[in-house]
Backbone bond lengths (Angstrom), bond angles and torsions (degrees), N, CA, C in turn:
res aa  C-N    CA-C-N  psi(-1)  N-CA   C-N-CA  omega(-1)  CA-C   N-CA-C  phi
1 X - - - 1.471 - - 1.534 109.70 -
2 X 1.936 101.62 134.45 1.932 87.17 -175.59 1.672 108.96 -53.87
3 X 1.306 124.11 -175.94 1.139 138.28 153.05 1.257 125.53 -76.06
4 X 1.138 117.22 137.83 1.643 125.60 -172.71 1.538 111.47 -81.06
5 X 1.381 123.43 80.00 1.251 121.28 175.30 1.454 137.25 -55.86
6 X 1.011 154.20 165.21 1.358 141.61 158.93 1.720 113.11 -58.84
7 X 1.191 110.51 -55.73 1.772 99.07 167.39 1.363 115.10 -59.90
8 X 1.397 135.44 -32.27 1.458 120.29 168.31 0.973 142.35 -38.11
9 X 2.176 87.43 -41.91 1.726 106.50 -169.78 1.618 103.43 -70.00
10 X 1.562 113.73 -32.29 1.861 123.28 -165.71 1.708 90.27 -80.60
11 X 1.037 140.57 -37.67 1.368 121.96 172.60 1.565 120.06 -69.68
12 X 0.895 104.65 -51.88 1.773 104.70 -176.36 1.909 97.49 -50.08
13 X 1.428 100.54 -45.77 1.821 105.34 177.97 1.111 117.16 -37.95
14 X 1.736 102.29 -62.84 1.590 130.73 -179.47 1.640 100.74 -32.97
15 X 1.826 117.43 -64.67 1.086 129.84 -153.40 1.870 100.31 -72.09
16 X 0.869 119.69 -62.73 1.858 141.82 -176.43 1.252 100.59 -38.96
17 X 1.742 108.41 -70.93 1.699 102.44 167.87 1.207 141.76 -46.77
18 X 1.193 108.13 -31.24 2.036 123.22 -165.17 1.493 94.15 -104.68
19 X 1.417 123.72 -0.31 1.686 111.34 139.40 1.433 124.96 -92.96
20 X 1.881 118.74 9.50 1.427 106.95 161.50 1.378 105.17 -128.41
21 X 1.398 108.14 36.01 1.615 107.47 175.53 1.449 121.88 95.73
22 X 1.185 128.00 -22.53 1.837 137.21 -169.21 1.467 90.63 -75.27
23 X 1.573 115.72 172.65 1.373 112.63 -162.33 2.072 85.08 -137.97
24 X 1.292 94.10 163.59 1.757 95.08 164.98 1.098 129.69 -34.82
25 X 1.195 113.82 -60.61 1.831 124.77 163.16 0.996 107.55 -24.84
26 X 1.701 110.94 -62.23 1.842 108.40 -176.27 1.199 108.82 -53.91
27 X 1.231 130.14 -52.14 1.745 130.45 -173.45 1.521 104.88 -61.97
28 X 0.639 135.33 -69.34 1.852 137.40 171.27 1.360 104.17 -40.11
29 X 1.484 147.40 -42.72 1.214 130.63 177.42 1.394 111.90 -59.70
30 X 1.631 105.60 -48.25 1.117 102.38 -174.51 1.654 131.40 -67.73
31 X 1.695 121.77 -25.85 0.687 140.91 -174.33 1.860 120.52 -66.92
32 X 1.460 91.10 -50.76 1.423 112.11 -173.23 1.010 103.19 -109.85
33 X 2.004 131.43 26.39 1.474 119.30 139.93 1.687 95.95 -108.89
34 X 1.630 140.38 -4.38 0.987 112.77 149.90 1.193 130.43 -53.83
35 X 1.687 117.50 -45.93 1.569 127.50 -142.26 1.930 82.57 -98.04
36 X 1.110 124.61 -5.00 1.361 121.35 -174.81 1.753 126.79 57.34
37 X 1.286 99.86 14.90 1.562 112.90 175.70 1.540 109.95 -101.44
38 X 1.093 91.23 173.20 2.401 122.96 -172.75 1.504 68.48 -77.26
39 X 2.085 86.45 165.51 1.705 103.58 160.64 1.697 118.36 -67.62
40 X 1.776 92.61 -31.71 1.415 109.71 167.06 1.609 126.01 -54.07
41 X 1.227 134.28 -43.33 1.439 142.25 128.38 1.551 108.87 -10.64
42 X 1.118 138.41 -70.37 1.288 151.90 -107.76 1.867 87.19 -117.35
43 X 1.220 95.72 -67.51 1.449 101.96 161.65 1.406 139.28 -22.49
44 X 1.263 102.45 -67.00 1.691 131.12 -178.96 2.028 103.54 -72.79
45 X 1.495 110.10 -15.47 1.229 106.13 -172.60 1.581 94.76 -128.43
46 X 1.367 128.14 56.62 1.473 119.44 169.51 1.355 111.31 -103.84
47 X 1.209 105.58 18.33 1.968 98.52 -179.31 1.572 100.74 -120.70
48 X 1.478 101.19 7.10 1.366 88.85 -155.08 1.574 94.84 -100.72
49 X 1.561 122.93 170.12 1.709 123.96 -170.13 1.273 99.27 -87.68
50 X 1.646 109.63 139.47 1.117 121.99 177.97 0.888 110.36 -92.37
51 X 2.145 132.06 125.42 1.597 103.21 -177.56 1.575 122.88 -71.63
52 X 1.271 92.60 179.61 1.696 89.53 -168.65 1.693 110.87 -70.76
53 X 1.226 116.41 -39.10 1.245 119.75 175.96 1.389 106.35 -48.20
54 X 1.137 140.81 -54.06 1.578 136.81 152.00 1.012 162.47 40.53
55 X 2.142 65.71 -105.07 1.496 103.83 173.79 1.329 111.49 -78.59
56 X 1.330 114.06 -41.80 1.554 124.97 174.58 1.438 110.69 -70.26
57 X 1.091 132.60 -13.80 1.752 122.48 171.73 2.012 100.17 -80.78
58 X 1.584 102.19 -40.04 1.398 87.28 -178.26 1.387 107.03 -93.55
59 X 1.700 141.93 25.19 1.035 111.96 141.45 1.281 138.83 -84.52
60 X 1.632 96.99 -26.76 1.705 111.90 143.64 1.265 137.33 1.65
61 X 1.830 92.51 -74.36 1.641 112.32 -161.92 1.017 88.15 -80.56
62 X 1.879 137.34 -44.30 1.229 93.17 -147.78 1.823 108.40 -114.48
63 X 1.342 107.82 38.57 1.842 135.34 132.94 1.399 112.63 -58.79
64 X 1.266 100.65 -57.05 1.748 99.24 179.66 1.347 139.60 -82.72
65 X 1.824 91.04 -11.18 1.832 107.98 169.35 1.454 98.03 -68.64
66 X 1.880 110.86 -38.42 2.041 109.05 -160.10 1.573 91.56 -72.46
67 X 1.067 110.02 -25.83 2.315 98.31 -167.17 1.717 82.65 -82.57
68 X 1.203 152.38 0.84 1.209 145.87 171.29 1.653 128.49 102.14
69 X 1.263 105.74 4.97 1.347 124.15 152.54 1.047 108.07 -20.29
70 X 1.559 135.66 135.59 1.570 132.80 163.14 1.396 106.20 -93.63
71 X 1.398 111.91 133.01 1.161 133.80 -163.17 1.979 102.97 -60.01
72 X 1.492 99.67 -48.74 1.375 78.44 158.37 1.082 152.27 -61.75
73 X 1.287 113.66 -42.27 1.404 126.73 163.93 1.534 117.33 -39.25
74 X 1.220 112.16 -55.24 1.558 120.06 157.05 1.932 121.70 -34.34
75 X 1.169 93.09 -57.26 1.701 115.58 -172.06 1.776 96.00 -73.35
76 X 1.203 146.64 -65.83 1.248 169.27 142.42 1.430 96.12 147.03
77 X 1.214 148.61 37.57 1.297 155.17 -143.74 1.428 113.62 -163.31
78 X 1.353 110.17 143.91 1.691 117.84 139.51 1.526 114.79 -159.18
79 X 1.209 97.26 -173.13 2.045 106.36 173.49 1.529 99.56 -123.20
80 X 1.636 72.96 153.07 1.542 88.23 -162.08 1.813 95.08 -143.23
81 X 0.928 114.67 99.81 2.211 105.48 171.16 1.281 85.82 70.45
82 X 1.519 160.22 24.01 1.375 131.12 -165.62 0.997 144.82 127.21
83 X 2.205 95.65 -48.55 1.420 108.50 -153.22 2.325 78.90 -111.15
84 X 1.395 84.99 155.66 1.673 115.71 -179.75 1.987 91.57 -84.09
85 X 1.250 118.62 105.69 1.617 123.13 -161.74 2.321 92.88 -109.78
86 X 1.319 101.14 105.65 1.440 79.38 130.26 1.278 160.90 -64.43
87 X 1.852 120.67 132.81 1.481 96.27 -179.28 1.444 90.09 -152.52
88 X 1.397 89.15 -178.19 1.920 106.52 -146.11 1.625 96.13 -155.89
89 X 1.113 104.98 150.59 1.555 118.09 174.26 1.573 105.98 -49.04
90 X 1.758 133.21 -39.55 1.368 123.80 173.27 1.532 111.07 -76.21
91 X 1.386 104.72 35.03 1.930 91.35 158.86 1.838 109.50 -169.74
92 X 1.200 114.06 140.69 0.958 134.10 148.26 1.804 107.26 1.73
93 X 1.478 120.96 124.76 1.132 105.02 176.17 1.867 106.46 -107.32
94 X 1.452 106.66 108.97 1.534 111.53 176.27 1.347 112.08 -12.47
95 X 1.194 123.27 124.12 1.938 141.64 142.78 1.342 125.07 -66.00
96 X 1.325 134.49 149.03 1.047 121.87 126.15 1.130 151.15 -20.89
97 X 1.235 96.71 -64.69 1.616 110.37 161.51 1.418 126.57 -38.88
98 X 1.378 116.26 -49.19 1.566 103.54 140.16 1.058 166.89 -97.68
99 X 1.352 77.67 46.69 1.835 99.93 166.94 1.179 125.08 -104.09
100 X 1.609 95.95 -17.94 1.692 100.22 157.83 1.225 118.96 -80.27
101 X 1.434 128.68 5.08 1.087 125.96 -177.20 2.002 94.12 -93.18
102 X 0.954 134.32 -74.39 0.975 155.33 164.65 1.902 88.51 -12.19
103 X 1.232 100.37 -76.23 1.295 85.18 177.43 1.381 141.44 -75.70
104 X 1.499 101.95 18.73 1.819 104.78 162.59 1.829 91.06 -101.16
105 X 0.779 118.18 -29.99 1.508 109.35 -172.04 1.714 109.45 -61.19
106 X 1.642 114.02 -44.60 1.252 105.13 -175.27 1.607 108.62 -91.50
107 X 1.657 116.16 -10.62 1.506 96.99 167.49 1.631 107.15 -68.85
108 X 1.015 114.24 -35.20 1.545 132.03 -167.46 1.956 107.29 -39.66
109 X 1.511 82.88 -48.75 1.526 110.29 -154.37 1.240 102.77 -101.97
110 X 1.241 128.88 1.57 1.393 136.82 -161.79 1.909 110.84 -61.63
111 X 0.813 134.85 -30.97 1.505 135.32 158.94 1.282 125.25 -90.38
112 X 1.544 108.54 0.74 2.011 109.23 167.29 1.319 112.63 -101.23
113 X 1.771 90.35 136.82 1.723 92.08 177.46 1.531 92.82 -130.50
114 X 1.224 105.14 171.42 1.503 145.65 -174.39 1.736 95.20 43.85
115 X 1.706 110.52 81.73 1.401 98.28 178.89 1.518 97.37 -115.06
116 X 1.192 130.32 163.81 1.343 131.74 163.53 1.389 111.93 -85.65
117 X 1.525 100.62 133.29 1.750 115.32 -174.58 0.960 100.78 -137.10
118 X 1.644 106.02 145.32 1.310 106.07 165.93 1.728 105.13 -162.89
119 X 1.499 105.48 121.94 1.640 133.84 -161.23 1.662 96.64 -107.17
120 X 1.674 87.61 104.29 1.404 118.17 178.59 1.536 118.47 -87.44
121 X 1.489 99.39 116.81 1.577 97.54 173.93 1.576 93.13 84.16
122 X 1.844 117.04 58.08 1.200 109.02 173.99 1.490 143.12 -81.47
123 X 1.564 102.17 -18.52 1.429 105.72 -177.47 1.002 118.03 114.95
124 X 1.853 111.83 -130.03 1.370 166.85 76.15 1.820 97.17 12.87
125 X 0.871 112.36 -86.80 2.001 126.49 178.77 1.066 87.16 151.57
126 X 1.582 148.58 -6.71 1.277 133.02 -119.14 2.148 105.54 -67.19
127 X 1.297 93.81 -29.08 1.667 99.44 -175.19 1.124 116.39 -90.69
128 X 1.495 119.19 -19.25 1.626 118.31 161.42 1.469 121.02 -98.58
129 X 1.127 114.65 10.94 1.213 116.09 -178.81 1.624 98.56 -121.69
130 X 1.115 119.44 -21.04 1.838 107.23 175.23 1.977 91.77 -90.08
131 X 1.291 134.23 -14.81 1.005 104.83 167.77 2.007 126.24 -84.70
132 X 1.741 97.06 -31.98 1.182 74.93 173.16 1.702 112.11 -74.67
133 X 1.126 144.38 -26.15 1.337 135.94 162.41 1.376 118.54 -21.47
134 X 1.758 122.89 -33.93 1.744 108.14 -169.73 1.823 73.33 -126.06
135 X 0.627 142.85 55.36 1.722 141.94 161.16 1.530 105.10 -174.34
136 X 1.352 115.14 92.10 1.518 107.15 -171.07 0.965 84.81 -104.72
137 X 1.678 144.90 27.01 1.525 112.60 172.19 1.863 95.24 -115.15
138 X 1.436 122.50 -5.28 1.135 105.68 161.27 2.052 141.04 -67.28
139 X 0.728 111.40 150.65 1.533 107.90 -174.58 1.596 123.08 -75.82
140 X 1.121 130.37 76.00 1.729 127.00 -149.00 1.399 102.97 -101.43
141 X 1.261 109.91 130.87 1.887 123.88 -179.09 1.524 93.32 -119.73
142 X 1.436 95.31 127.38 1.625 92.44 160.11 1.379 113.12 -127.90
143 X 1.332 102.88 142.66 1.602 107.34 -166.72 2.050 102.81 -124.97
144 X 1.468 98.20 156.78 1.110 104.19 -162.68 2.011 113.19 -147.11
145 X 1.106 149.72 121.43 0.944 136.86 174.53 1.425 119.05 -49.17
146 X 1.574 102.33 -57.31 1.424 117.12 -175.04 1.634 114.26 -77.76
147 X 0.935 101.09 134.79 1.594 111.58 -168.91 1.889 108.62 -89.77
148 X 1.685 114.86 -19.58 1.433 101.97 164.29 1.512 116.71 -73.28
149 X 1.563 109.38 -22.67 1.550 118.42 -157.65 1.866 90.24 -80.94
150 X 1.422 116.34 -33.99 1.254 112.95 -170.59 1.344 115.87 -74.17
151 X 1.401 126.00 -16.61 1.205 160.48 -178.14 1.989 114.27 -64.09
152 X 1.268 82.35 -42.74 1.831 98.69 -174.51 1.530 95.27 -98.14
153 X 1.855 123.49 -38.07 1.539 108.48 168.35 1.802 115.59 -61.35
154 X 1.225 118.97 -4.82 1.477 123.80 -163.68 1.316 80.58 -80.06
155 X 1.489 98.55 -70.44 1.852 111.14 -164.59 1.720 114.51 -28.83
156 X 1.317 94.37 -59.69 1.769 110.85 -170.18 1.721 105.05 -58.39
157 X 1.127 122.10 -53.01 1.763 144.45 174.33 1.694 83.45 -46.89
158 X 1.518 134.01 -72.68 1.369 131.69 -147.40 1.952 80.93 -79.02
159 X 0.924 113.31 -56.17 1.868 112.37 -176.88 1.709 111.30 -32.08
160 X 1.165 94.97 -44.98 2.036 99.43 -157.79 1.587 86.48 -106.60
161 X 1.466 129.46 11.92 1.484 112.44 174.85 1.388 123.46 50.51
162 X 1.609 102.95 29.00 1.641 102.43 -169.67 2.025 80.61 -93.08
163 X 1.527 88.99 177.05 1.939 98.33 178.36 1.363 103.88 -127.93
164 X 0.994 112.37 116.48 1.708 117.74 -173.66 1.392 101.43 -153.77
165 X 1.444 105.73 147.08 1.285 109.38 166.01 1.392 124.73 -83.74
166 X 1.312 111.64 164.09 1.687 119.82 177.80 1.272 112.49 -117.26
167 X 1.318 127.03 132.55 0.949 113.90 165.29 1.896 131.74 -143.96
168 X 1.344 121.20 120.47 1.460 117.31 -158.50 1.349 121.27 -53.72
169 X 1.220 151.04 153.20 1.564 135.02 162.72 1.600 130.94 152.52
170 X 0.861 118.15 179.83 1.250 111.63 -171.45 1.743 105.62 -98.23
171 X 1.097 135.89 129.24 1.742 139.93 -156.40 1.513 114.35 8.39
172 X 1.090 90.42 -103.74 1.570 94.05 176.68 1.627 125.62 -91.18
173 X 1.304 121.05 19.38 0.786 132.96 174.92 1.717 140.12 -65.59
174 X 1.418 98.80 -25.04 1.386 136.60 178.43 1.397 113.25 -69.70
175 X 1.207 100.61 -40.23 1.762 109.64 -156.99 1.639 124.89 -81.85
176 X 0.934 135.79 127.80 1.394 132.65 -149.72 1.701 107.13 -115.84
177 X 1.402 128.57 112.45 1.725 112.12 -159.01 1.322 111.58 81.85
178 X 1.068 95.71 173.24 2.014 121.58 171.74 1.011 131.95 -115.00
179 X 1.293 102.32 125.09 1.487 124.16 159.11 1.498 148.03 -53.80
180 X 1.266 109.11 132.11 1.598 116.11 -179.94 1.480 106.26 -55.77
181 X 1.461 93.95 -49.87 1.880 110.91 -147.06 1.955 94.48 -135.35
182 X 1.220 97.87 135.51 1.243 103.01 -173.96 1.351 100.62 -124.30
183 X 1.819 155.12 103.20 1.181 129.27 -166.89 1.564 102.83 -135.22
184 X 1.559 129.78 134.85 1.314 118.94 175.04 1.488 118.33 -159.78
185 X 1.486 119.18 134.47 1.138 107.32 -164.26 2.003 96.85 -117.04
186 X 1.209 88.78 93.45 2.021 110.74 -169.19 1.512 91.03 -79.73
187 X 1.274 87.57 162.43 1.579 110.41 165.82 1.609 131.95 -50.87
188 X 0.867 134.66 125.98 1.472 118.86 -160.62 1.447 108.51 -150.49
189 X 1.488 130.61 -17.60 1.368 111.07 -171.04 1.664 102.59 -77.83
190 X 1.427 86.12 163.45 1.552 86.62 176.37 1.595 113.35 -96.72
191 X 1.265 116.75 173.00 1.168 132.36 -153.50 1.940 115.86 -74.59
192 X 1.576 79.78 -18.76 1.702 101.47 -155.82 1.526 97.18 -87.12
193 X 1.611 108.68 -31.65 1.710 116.95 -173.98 1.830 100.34 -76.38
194 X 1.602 137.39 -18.75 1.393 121.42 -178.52 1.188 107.05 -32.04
195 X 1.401 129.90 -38.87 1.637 126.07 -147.20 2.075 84.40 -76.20
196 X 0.945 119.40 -55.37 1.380 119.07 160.71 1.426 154.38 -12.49
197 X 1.238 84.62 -45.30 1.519 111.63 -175.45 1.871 121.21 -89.13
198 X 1.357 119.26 145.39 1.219 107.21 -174.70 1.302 119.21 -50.97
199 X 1.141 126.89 175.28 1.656 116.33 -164.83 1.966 90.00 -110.55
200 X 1.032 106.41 -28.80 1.775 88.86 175.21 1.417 111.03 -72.03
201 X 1.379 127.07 -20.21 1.335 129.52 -179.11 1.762 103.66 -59.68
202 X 1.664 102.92 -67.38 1.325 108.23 -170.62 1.816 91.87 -74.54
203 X 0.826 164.62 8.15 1.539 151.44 172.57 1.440 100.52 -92.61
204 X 1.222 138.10 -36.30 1.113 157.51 -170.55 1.376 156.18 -86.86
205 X 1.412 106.11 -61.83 1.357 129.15 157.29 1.386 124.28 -93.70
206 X 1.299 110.08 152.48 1.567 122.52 -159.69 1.777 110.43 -58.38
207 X 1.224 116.83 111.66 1.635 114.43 -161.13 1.623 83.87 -73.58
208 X 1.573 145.81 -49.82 1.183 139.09 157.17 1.529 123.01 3.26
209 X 1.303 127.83 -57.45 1.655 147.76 136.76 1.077 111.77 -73.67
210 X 0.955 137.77 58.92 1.504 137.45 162.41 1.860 112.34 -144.26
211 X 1.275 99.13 -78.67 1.321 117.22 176.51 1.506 127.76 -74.31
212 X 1.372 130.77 120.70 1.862 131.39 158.30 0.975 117.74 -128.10
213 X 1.594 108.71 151.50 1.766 107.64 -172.59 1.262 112.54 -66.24
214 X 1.549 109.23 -135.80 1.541 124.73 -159.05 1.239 102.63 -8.33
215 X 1.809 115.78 86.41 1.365 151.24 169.11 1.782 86.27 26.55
216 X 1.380 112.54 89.58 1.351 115.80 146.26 1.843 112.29 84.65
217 X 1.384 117.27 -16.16 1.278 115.86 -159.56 1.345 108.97 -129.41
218 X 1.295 124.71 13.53 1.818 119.74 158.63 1.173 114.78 -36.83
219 X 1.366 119.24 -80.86 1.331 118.54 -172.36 1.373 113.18 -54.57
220 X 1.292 118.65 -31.72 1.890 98.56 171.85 1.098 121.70 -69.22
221 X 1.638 128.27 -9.32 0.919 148.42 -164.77 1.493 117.77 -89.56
222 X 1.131 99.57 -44.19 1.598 128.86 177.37 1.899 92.74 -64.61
223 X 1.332 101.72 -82.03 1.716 111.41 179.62 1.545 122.56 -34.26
224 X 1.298 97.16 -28.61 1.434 102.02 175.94 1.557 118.25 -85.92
225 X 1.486 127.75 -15.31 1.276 140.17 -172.43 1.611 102.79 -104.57
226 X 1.669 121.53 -16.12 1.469 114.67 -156.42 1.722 109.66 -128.72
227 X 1.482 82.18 -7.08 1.867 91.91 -172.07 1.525 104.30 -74.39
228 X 0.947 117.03 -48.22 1.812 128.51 -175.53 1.753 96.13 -14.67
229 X 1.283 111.56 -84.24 1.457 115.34 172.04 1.381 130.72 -27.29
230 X 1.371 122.52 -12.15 1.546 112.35 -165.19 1.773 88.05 -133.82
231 X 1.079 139.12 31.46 1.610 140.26 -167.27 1.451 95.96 -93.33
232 X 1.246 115.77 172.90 1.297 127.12 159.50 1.619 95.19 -131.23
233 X 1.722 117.50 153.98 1.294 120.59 171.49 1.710 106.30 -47.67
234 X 1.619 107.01 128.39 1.309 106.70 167.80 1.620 116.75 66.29
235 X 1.739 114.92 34.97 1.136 126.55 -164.52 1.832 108.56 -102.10
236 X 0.860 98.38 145.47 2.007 107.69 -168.13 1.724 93.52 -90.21
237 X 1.816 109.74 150.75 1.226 126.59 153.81 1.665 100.15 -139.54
238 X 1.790 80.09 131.94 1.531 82.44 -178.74 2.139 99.09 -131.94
239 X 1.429 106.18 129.64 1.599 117.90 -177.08 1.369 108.03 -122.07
240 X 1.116 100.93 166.15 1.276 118.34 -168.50 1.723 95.99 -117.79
241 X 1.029 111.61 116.14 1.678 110.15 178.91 2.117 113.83 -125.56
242 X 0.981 92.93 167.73 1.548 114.82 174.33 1.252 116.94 -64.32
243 X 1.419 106.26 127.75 2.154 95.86 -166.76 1.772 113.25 -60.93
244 X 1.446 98.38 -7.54 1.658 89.50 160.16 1.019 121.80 -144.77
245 X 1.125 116.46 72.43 1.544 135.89 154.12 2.163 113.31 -124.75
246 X 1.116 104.37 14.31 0.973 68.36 175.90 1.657 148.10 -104.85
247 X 1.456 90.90 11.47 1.551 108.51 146.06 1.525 142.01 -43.92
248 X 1.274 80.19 -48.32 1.559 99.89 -166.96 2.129 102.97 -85.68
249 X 1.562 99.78 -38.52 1.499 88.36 161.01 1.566 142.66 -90.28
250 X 1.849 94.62 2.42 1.497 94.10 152.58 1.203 132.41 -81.22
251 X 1.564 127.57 -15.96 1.170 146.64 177.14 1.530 121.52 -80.96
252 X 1.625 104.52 1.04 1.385 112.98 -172.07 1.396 89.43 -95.32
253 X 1.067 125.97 -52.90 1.722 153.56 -150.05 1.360 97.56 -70.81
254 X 1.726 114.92 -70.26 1.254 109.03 174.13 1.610 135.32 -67.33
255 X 1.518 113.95 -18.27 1.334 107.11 165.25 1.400 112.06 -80.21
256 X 1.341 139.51 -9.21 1.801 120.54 137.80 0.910 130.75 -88.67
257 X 1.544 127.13 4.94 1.319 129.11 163.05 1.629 114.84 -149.61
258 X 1.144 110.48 85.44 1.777 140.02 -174.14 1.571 99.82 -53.01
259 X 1.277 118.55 -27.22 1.665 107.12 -169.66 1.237 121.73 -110.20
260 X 1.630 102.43 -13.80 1.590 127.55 178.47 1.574 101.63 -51.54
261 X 1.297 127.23 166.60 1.282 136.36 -174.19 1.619 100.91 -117.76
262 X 1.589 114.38 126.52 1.836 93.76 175.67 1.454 96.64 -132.76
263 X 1.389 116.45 144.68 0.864 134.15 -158.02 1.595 109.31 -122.51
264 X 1.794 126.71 135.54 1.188 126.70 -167.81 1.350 100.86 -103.11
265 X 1.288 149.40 124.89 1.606 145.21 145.63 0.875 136.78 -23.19
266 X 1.171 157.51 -108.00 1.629 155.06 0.42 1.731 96.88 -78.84
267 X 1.333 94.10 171.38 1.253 101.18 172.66 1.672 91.92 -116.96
268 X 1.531 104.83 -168.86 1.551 128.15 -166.81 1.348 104.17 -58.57
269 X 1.117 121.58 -24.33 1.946 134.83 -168.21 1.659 101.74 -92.53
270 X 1.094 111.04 -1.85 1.348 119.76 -154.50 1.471 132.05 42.02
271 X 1.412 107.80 35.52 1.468 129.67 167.42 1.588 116.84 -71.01
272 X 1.244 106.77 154.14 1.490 105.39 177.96 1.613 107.77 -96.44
273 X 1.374 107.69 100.66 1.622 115.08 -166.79 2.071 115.03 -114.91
274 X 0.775 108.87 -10.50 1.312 133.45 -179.47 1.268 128.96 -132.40
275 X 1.754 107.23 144.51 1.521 94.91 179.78 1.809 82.47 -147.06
276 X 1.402 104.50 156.18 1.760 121.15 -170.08 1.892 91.97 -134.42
277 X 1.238 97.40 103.40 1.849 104.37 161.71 1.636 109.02 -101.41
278 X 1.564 115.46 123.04 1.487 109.90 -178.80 1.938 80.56 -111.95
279 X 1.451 96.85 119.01 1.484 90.99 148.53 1.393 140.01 -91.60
């Protein structure tokens, strides 16, 4: 029987996948976050035998990427700003999209040090943990309802040797004192859009982080009635919102706080994905 090469295994992938729709990219993520190598790695070793144990774990995964498996979930991994993120069926699997968030916060913030932060509804940590990563002199708490999801932010925090606190609870409930920086990217779609949504998303990921009532805007709703207490003079909130809501969550913000400044985003798509309240 020929030998099972490393280019064999990415063609047969190539071919298997692109009869249920996934594209190369998908096969290469998956491949070379099992084997933990560059494309360059991957490259330099395509003649070489793949062992069988392997080959058979990645024909596996990527059966279970085509029935809609998320590739991370598969991998237990992703990147996120940088950092190598565990993840697990109890959390949210990091976006892009917030990484542009992350990165308006630290261009934003780019000359403040030692501020108190704290990234509500963390996950993964993925947004408090890529900030304290390029600002290690700020103070970062991440808080979480769910106690498995807080569990995998422990891991990643003890993984990347960053020092942050954890903390269990329901939003802001956790948090003890005030904050500089308040940043969180909560649940927000509404209930009515599931029919919408990819079906591995809702088959998959924690509807807990996913879904809030009154069409999408509880939790901004909530934050906007409960934050007062945990501010520091002249203290930042920065969210991650739905490209159309953001009307409706500046109007939450400013009818409890009339003098506060709120600010609309876009992101790279030129969507309205962010919003910045300085009170």
């Amino acid at each position: 029987m020929p030998k099972m090469t490393y280019f064999k295994a990415q063609q047969w992938a190539f071919s298997f996948s692109a009869e249920h729709g996934y594209l190369k990219e998908d096969v290469d993520f998956l491949l070379l976050g099992q084997l933990n190598w560059t494309l360059a790695q991957l490259l330099s070793n395509y003649q070489r035998e793949m062992p069988a144990a392997a080959w058979k774990k990645f024909q596996t995964n990527v059966k279970k990427m085509c029935q809609g498996y998320p590739p991370q979930y598969l991998l237990g991994s992703t990147s996120f700003y940088g950092l190598k993120l565990q993840v697990t069926p109890a959390t949210l699997i990091p976006r892009p999209d917030t990484e542009e968030l992350v990165d308006f916060i630290l261009t934003d913030l780019q000359a403040k040090k030692d501020l108190r932060v704290a990234d509500i509804g963390t996950g993964t940590g993925a947004i408090g943990l890529a900030l304290k990563s390029n600002k290690p002199s700020w103070d970062v708490s991440l808080t979480d309802i769910s106690e498995a999801a807080l569990a995998v932010a422990r891991n990643n925090a003890h993984a990347l040797g960053l020092d942050v606190e954890l903390k269990q609870g329901d939003l802001l409930t956790p948090l003890v004192g005030r904050y500089d920086v308040i940043v969180s990217n909560p649940p927000y779609i509404p209930k009515r859009e599931a029919d919408l949504m990819d079906e591995s998303v809702k088959r998959y990921e924690p509807a807990l982080a996913l879904f809030a009532a009154k069409d999408g805007l509880a939790i901004y709703e909530r934050l906007a009635k409960e934050i007062r207490l945990y501010l520091q003079p002249k203290a930042r909130l920065y969210l991650e919102i739905g490209f159309s809501q953001a009307k409706q969550v500046q109007a939450l913000f400013l009818q409890e706080f009339p003098r506060a400044q709120v600010t609309v985003k876009q992101d790279i798509t030129g969507h309205d994905r962010m919003i910045k309240v300085e009170f």
